[in-house]
Structures are given as structure tokens and as C-alpha cells.
N, CA, C and O atoms as a GROMACS GRO file, in nm:
protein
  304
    1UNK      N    1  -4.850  -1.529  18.530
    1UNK     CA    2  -4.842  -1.657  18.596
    1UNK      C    3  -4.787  -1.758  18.496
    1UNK      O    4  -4.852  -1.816  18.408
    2UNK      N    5  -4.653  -1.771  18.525
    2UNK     CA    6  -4.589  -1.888  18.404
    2UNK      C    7  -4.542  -1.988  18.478
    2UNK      O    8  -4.429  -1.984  18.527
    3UNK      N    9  -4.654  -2.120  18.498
    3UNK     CA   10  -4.565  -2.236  18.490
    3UNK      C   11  -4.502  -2.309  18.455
    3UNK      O   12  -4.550  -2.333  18.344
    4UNK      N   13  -4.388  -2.393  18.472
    4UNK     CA   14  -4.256  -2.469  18.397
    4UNK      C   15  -4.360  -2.594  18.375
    4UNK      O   16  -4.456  -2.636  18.439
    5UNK      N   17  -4.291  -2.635  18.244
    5UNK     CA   18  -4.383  -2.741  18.228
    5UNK      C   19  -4.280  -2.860  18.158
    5UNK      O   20  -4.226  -2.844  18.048
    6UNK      N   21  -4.271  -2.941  18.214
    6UNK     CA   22  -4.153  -3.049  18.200
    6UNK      C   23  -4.214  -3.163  18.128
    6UNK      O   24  -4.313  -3.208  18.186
    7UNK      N   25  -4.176  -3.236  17.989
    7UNK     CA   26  -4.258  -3.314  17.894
    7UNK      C   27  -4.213  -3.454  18.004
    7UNK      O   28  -4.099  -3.452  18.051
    8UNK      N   29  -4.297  -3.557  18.036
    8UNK     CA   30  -4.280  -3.656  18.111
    8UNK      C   31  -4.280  -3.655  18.238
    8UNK      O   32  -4.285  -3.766  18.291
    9UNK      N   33  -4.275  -3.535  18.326
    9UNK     CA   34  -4.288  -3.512  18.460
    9UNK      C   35  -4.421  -3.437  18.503
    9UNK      O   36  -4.500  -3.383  18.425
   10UNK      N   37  -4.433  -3.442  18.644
   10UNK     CA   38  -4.551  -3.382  18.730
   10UNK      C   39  -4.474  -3.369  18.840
   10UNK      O   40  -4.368  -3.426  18.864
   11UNK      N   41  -4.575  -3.242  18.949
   11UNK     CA   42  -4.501  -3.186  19.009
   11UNK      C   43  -4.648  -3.278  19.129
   11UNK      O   44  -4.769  -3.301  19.124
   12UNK      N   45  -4.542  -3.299  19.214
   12UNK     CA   46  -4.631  -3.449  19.335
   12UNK      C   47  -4.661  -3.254  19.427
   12UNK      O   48  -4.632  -3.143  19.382
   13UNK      N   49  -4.748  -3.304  19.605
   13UNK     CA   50  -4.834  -3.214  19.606
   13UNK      C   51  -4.704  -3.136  19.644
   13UNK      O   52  -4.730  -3.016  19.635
   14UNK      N   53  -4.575  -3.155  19.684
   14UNK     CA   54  -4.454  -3.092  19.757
   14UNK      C   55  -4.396  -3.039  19.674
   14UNK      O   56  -4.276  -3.019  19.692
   15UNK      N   57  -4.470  -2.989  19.530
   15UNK     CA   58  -4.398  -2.903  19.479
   15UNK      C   59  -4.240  -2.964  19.410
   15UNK      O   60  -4.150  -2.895  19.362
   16UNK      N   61  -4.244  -3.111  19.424
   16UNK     CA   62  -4.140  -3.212  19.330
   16UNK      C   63  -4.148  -3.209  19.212
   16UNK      O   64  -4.256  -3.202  19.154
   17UNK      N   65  -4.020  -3.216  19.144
   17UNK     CA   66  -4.069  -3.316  18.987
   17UNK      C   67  -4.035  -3.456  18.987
   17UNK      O   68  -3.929  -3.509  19.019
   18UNK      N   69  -4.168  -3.519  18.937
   18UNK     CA   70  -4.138  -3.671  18.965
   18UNK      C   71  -4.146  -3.720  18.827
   18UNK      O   72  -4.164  -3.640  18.734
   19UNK      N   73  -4.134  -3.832  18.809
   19UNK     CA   74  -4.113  -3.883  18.682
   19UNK      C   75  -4.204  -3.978  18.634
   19UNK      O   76  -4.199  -4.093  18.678
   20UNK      N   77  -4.313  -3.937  18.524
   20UNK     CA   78  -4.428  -3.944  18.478
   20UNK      C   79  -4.380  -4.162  18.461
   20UNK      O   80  -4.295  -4.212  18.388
   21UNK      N   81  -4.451  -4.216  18.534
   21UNK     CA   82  -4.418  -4.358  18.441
   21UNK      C   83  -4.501  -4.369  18.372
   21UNK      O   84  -4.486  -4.467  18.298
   22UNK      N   85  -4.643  -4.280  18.347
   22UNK     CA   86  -4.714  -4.289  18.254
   22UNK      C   87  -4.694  -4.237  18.134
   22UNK      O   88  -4.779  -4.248  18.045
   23UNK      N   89  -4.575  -4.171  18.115
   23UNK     CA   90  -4.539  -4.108  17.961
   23UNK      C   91  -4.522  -4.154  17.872
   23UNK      O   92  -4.546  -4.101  17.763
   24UNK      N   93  -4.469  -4.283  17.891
   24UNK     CA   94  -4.418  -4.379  17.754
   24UNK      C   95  -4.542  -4.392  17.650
   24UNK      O   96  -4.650  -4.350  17.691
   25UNK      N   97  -4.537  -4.437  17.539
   25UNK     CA   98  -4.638  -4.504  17.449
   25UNK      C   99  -4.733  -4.579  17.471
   25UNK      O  100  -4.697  -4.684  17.524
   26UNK      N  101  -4.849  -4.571  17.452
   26UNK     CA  102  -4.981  -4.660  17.524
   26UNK      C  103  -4.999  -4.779  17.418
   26UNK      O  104  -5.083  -4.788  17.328
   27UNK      N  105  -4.901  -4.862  17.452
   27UNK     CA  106  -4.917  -4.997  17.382
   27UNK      C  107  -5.065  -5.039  17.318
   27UNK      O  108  -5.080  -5.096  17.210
   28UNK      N  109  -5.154  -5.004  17.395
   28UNK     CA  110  -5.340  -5.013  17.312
   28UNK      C  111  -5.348  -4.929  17.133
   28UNK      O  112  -5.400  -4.975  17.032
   29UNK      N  113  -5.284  -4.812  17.148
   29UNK     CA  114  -5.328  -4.725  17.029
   29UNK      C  115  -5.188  -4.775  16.947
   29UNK      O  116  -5.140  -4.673  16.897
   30UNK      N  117  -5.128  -4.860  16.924
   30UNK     CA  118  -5.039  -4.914  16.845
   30UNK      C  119  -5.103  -4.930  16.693
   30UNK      O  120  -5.074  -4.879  16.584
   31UNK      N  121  -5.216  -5.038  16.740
   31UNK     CA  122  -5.307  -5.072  16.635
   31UNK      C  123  -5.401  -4.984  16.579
   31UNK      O  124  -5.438  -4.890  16.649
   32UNK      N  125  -5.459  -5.002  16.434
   32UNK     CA  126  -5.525  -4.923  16.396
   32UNK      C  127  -5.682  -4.982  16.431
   32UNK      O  128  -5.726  -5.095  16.413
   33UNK      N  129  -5.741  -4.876  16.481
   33UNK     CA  130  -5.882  -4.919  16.560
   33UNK      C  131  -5.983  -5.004  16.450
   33UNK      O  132  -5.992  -4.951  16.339
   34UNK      N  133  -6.042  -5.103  16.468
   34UNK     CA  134  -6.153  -5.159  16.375
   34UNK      C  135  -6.272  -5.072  16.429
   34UNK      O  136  -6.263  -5.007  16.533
   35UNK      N  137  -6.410  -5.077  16.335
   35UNK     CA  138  -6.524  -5.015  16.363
   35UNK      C  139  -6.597  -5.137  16.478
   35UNK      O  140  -6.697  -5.109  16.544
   36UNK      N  141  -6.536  -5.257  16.485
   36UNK     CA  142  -6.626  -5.368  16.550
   36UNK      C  143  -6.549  -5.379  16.674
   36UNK      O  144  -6.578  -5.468  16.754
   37UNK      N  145  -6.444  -5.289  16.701
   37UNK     CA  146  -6.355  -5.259  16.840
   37UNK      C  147  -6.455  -5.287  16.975
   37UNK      O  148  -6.482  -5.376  17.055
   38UNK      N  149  -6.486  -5.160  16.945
   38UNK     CA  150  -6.632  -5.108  17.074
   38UNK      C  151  -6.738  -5.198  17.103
   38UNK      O  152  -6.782  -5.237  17.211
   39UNK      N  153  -6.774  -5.226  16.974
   39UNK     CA  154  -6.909  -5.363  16.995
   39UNK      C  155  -6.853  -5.489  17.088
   39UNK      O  156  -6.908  -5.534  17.188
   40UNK      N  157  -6.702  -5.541  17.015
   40UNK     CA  158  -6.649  -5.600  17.096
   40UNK      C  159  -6.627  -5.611  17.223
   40UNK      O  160  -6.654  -5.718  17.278
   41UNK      N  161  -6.587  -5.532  17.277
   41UNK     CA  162  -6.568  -5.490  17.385
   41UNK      C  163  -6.648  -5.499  17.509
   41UNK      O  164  -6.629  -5.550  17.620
   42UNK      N  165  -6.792  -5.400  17.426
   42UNK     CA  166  -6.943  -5.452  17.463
   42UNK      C  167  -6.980  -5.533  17.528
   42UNK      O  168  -7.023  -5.530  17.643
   43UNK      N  169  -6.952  -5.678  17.405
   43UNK     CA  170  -7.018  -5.816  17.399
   43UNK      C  171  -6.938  -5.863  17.524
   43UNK      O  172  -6.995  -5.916  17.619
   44UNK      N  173  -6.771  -5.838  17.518
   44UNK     CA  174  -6.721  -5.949  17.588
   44UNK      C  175  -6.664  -5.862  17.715
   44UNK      O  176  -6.559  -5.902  17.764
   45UNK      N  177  -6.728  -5.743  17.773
   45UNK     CA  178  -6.702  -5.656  17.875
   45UNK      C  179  -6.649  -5.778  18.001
   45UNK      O  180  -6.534  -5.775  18.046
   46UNK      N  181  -6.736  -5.864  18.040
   46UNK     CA  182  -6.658  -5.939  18.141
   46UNK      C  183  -6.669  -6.106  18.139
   46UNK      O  184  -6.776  -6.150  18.097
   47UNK      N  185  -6.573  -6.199  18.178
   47UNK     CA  186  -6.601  -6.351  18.139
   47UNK      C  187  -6.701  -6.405  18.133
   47UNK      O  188  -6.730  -6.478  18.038
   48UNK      N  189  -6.802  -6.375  18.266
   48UNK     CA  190  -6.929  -6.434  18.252
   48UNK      C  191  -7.014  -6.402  18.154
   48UNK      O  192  -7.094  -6.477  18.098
   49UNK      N  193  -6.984  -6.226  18.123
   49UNK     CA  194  -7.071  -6.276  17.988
   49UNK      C  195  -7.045  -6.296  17.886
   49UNK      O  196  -7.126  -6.264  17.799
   50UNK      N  197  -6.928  -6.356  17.854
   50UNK     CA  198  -6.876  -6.413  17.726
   50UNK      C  199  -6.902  -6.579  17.744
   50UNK      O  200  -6.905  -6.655  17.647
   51UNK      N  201  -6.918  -6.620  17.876
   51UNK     CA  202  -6.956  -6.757  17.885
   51UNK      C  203  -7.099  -6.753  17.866
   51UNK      O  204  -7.150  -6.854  17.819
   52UNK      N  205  -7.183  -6.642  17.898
   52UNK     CA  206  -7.315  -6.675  17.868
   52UNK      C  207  -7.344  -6.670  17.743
   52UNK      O  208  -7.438  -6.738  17.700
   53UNK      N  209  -7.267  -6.586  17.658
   53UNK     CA  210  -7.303  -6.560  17.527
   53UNK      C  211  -7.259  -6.696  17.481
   53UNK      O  212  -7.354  -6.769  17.451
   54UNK      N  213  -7.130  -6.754  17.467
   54UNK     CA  214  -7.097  -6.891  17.410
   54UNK      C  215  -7.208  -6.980  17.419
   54UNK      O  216  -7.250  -7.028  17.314
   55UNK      N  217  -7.262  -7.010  17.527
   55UNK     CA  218  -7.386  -7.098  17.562
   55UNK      C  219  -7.478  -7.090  17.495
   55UNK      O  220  -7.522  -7.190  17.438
   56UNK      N  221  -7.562  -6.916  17.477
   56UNK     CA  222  -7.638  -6.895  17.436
   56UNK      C  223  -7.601  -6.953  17.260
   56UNK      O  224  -7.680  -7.033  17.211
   57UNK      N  225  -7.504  -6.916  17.194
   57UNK     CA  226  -7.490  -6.887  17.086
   57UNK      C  227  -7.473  -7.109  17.033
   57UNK      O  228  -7.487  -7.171  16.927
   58UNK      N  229  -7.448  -7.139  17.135
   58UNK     CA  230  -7.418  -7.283  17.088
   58UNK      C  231  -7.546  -7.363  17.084
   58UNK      O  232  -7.560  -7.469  17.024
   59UNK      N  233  -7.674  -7.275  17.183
   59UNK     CA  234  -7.801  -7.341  17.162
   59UNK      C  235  -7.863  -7.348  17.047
   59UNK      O  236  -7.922  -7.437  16.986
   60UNK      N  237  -7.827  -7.192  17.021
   60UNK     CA  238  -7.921  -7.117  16.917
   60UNK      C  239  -7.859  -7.260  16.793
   60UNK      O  240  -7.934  -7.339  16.735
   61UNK      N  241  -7.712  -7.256  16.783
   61UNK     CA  242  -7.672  -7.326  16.645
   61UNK      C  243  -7.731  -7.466  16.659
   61UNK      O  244  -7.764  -7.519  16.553
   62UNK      N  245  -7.752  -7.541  16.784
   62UNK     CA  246  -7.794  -7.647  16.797
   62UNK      C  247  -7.950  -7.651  16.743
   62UNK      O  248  -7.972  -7.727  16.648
   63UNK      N  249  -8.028  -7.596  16.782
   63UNK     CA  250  -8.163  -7.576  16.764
   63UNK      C  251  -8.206  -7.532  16.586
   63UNK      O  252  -8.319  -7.557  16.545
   64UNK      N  253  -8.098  -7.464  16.494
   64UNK     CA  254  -8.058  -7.428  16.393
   64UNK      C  255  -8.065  -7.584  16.344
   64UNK      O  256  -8.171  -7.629  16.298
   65UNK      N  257  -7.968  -7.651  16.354
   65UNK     CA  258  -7.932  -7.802  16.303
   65UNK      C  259  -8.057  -7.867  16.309
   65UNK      O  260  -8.105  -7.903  16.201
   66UNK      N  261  -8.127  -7.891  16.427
   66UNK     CA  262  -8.233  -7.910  16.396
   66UNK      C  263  -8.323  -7.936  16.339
   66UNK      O  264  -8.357  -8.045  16.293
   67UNK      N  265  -8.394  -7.797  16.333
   67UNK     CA  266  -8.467  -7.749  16.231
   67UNK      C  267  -8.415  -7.776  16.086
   67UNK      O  268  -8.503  -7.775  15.999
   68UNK      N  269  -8.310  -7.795  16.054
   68UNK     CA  270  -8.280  -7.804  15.962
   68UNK      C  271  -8.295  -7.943  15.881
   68UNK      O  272  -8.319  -7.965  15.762
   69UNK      N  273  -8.271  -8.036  16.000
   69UNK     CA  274  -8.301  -8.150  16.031
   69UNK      C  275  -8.440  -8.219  15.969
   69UNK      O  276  -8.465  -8.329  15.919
   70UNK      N  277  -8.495  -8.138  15.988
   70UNK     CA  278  -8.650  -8.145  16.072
   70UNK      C  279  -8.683  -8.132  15.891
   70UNK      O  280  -8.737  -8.218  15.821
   71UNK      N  281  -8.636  -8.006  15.850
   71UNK     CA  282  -8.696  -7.969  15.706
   71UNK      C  283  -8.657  -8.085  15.632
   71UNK      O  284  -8.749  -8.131  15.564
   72UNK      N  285  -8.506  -8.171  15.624
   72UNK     CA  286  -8.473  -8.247  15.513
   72UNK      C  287  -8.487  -8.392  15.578
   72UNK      O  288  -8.386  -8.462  15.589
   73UNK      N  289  -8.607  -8.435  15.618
   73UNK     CA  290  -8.601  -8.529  15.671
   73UNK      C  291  -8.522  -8.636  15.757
   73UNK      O  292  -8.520  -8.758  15.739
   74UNK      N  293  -8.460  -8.563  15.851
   74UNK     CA  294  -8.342  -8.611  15.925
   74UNK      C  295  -8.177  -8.590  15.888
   74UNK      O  296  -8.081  -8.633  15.953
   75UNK      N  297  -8.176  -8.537  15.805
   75UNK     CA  298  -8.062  -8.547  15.694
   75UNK      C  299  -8.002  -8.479  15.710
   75UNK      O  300  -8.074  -8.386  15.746
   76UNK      N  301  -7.865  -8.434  15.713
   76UNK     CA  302  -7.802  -8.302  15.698
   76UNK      C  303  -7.758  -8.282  15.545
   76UNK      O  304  -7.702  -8.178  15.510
   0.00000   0.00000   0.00000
């Protein structure tokens, strides 16, 4: 059983060869991957929760100042 196997094509269910538009180069793996890729990705999977995280993360620094505040007698 030897099938032909054509680099850039697939055979559609009629037994065609059609022409892969998925063959070209995957513009994503261009770059060389960071280890903080995935985490990224993670964090900012969809807008809302990159807007919740901003929020969150702007309280936290606010509440930070603060306290900080708080230790040097009003002072920065």
C-alpha cells in the first residue's frame, strides 16, 4: 500500500490534490520562545482578564504607596 505524498498538498474527500494554504511558514515560531511565553499567555488569555488584572495590580500599588506613606509619616 504506497501512497503519493505531495510536500504542500492534501488530497480533499474526491480523491483531489488541493493546495495546502497551510504550508507556508508559521509566522509564530519565527521567534525564539522565552520561558515567560506560556505564563504570559496564561495571565493575558482574554481582555477581560487583562483588564481585571490591570485593576487589580493598580490597587495593590496604590495601597503599597500608602502604607508606605503611613510608615514615613506622610512622606514619600
Amino acid at each position: 500500500m504506497s501512497e503519493e505524498v505531495r510536500p504542500g498538498y492534501y488530497k480533499d474527500r474526491a480523491g483531489n490534490w488541493q493546495v495546502d494554504r497551510r504550508s507556508g511558514i508559521d509566522r509564530r515560531d519565527l521567534s525564539n520562545p522565552s520561558p515567560v511565553d506560556r505564563e504570559r499567555r496564561n495571565i493575558f488569555r482574554r481582555q477581560a482578564d487583562r483588564e481585571r488584572y490591570e485593576r487589580d495590580h493598580k490597587i495593590m500599588v496604590e495601597e503599597a504607596l500608602e502604607d508606605f506613606a503611613e510608615e514615613h509619616g506622610g512622606h514619600l
